[in-house]
C-alpha positions in Angstrom: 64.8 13.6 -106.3 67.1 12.6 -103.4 65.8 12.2 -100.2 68.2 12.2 -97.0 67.6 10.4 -94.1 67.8 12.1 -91.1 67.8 11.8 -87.1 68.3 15.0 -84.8 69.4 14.9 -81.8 67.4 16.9 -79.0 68.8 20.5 -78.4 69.5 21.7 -74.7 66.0 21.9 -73.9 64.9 18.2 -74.0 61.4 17.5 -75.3 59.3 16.0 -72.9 59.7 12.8 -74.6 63.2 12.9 -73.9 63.0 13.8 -70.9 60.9 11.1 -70.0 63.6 8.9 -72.0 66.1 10.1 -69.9 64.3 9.5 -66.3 63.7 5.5 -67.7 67.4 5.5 -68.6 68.5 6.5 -65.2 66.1 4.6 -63.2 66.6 1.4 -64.8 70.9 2.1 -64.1 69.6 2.8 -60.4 70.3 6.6 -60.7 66.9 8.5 -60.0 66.8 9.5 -56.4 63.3 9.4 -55.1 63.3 12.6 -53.4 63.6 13.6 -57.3 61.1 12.0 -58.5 58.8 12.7 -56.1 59.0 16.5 -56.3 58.8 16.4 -59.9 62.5 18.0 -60.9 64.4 16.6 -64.0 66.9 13.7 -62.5 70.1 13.9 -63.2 71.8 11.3 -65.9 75.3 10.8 -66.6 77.2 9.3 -69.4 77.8 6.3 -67.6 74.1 5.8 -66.2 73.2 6.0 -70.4 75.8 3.5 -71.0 75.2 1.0 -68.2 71.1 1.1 -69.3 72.0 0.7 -73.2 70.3 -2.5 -74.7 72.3 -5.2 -77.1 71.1 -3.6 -79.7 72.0 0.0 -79.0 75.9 -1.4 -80.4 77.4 -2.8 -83.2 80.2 -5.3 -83.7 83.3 -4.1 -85.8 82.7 -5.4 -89.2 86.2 -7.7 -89.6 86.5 -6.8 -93.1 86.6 -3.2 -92.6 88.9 -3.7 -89.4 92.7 -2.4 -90.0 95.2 -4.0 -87.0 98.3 -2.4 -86.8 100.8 -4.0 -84.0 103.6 -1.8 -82.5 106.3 -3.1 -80.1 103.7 -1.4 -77.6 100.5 -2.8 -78.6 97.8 -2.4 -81.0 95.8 -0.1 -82.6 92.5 -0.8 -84.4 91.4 1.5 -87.4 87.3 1.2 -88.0 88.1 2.0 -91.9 85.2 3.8 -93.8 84.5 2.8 -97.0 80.9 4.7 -97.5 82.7 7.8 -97.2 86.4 6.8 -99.6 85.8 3.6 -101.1 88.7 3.5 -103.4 91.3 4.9 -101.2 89.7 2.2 -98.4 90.4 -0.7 -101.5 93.9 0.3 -102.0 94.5 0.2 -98.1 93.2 -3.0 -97.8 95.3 -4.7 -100.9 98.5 -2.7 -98.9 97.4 -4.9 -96.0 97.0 -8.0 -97.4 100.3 -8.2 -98.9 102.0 -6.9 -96.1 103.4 -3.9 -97.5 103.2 -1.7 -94.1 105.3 -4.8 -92.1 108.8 -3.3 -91.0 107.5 0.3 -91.7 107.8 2.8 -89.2 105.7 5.9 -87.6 108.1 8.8 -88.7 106.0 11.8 -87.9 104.3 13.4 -84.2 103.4 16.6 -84.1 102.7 18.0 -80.6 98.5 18.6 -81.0 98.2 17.8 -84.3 98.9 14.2 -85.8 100.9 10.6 -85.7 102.3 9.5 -89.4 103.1 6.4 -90.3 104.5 5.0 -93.6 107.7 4.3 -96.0 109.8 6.9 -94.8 112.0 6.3 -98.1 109.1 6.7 -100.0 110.9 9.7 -102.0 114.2 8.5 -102.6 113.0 5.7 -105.6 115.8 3.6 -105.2 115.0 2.8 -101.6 110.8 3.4 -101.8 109.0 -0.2 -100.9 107.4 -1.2 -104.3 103.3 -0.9 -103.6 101.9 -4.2 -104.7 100.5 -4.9 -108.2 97.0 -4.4 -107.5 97.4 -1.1 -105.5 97.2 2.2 -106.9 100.1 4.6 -106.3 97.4 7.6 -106.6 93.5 8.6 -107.3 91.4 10.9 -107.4 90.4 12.3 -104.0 87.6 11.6 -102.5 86.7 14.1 -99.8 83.4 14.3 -100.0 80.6 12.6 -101.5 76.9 12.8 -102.1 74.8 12.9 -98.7 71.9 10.8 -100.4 70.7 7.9 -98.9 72.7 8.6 -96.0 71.2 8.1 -92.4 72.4 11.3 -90.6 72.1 12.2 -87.2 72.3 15.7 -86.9 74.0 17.4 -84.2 71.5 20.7 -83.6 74.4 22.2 -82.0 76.0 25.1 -84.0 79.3 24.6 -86.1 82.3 26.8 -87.5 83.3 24.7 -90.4 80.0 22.7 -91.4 76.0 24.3 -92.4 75.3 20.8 -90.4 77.3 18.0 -88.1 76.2 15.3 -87.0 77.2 11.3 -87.3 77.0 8.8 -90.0 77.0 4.8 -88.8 79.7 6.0 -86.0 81.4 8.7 -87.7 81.7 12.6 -87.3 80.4 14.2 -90.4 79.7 17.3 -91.7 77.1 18.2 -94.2 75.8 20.6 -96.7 72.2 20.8 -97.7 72.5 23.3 -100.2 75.1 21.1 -102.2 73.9 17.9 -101.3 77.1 16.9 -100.1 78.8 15.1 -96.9 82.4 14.3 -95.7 84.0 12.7 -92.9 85.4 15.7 -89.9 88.9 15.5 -89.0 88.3 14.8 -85.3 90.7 13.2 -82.4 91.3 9.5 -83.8 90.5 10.2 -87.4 92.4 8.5 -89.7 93.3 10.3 -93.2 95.6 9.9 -96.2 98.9 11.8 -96.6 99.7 13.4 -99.8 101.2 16.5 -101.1 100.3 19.6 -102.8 98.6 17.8 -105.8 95.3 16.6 -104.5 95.0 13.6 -106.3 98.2 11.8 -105.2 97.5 10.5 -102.5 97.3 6.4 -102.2 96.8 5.2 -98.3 100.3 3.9 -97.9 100.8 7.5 -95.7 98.5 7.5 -93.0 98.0 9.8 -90.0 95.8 10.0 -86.8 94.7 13.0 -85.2 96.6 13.5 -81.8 95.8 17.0 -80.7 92.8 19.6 -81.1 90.8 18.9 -83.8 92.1 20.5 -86.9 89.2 21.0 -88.6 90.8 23.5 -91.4 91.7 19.8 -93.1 88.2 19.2 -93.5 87.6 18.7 -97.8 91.1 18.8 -98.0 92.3 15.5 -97.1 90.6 12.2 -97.7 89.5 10.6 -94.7 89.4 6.8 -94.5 88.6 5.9 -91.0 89.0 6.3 -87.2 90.9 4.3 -84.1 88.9 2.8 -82.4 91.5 1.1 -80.2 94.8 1.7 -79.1 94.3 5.4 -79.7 96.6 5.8 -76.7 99.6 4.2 -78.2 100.0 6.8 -81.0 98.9 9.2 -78.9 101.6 9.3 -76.2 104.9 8.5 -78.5 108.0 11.0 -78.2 107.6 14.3 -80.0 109.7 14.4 -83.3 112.3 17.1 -83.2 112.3 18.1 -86.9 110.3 20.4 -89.3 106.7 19.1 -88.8 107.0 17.0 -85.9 109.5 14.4 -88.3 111.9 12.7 -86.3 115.6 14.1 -87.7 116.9 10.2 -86.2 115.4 7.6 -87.5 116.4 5.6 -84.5 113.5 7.4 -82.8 110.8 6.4 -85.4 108.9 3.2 -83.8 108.3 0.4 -85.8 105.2 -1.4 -87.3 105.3 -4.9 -86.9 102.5 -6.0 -88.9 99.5 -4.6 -90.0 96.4 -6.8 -91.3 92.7 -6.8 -92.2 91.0 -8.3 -88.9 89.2 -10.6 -91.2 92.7 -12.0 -92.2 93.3 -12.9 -88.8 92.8 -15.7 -86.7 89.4 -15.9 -85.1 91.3 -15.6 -81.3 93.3 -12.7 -82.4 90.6 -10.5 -84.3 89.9 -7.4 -81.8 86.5 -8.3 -80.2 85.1 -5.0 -79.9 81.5 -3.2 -80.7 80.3 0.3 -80.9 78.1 2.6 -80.0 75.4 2.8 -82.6 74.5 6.8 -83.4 71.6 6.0 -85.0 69.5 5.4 -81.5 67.7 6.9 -78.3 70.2 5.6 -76.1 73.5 7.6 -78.3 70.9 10.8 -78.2 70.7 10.7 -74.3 74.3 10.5 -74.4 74.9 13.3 -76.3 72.6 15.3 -74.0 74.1 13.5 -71.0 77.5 15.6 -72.4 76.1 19.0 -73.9 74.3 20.0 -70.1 77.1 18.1 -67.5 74.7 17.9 -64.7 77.5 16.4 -62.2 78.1 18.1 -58.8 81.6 19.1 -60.1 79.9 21.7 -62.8 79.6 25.0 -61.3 78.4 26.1 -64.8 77.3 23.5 -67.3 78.0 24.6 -71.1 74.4 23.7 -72.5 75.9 22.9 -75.9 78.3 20.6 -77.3 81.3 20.5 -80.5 80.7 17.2 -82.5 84.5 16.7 -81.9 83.8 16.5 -78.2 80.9 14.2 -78.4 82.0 10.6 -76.9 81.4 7.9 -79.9 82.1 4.5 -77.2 83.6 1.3 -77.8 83.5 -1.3 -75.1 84.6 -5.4 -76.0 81.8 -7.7 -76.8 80.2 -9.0 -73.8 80.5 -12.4 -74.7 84.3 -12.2 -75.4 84.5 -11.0 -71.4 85.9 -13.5 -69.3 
């Protein structure tokens, strides 16, 4: 028998426990008012307030070895991959890496609200296609989802349109099915996927795309999902529109190009992004999440009382230690 561990996160009511969670939270960030306090009514706690009272432990360094950095003329972008979730398609991306197959590439393809590609864009003519290395695969099977056991899922109580169940996995939106046993990564803002075509099985990671726009969840089980940007998600996000069918540019003058892209354990200590995450596994991420589903801010006329998973903050900050 499989057993799945699980976390929920608090509904719009908060317990009492949460509650009092929340009113330790915001007084140790400076944020109860006494006149609050001293009438008894439910203080008011921001995302921020959560943030600014999270412990050390409450985040996570990026994991170097699962750390894609790909450098454009304008910056860079850093790709948390996800190998739980694709492990062979997360592989093959990592041997593209380290022999600098996606170097001189470019991003051919951005779709107003829907996605950034990036790849060979000669990938169908063979006499021009970049050879993959030898110890990459040029297709598998997909892997879209997986079995859910043994995974630590927070559940999002909040209803869902695509999903029996959302909630996160070790900083990732995910989507799950207790009926089938089953989980898969969501195709949020900043998720990273594979690109393939109508055969499901042929896709490889050397076509990649982030999500831009509104989540399109209807990709969900239908793609394979590798990872999500964790930095530089601004970069692919504000590029020129492509004029062509599907967002392609019809000039490839107007595609940018990749300088480099490499495993951040591959990289000098001094140049690996120093970065850390929000761990959703904790008290502090489900004060957060409540902190967002019932905006208590002056500025809300009328709060929502319930939250999408695509819309719940997952935060990244630099490691204290590398501040200057």
């Amino acid at each position: 028998m499989h057993f799945l561990h699980s976390r929920s996160i608090t509904h719009r009511r908060a317990s009492p426990a949460l509650c009092l969670a929340l009113v330790a939270i915001a007084a140790h960030a400076g944020a109860v008012p006494a006149a609050a306090t001293a009438t008894g009514e439910t203080p008011h706690t921001t995302m921020q307030q959560v943030l600014a009272a999270s412990k050390p432990s409450d985040w996570r360094a990026l994991d170097p070895a699962r750390t894609l950095v790909m450098t454009l003329p304008q910056g860079r972008v850093v790709i948390e991959l996800a190998p739980a979730f694709a492990p062979r398609h997360v592989a093959n991306i990592e041997a593209l890496a380290r022999a600098h197959f996606f170097d001189g590439l470019t991003i051919n393809r951005v779709q107003d609200d829907f996605v950034t590609q990036w790849g060979d864009a000669d990938s169908d003519i063979p006499s021009k296609a970049r050879p993959l290395p030898a110890d990459a695969r040029a297709a598998m099977p997909d892997e879209y989802q997986r079995s859910a056991a043994g995974l630590d899922f927070t559940r999002l109580p909040d209803g869902d349109v695509y999903a029996p169940q959302v909630g996160f996995v070790d900083g990732f939106p995910v989507g799950r099915d207790p009926r089938t046993n089953t989980a898969w990564l969501l195709h949020c803002y900043g998720m990273v996927g594979v690109g393939r075509d109508n055969p499901p099985d042929n896709g490889s990671g050397a076509e990649l795309y982030a999500v831009i726009g509104q989540a399109p969840r209807q990709l969900d089980r239908n793609i394979t999902v590798v990872g999500r940007v964790v930095a530089g998600m601004h970069l692919l996000a504000a590029l020129p529109r492509g004029g062509g069918d599907l967002g392609f540019y019809r000039d490839p003058a107007h595609r940018t190009r990749i300088l480099d892209v490499r495993l951040a354990s591959e990289l000098p200590l001094a140049d690996r992004p120093r970065l850390e995450v929000l761990r959703t596994d904790t008290a502090t991420f489900a004060a957060l999440v409540e902190a967002r589903r019932d905006r208590s801010e002056s500025w809300f006329v009328r709060p929502a009382g319930h939250i999408s998973v695509c819309n719940v903050p997952l935060p990244v900050r630099v490691t204290p230690a590398a501040k200057p």
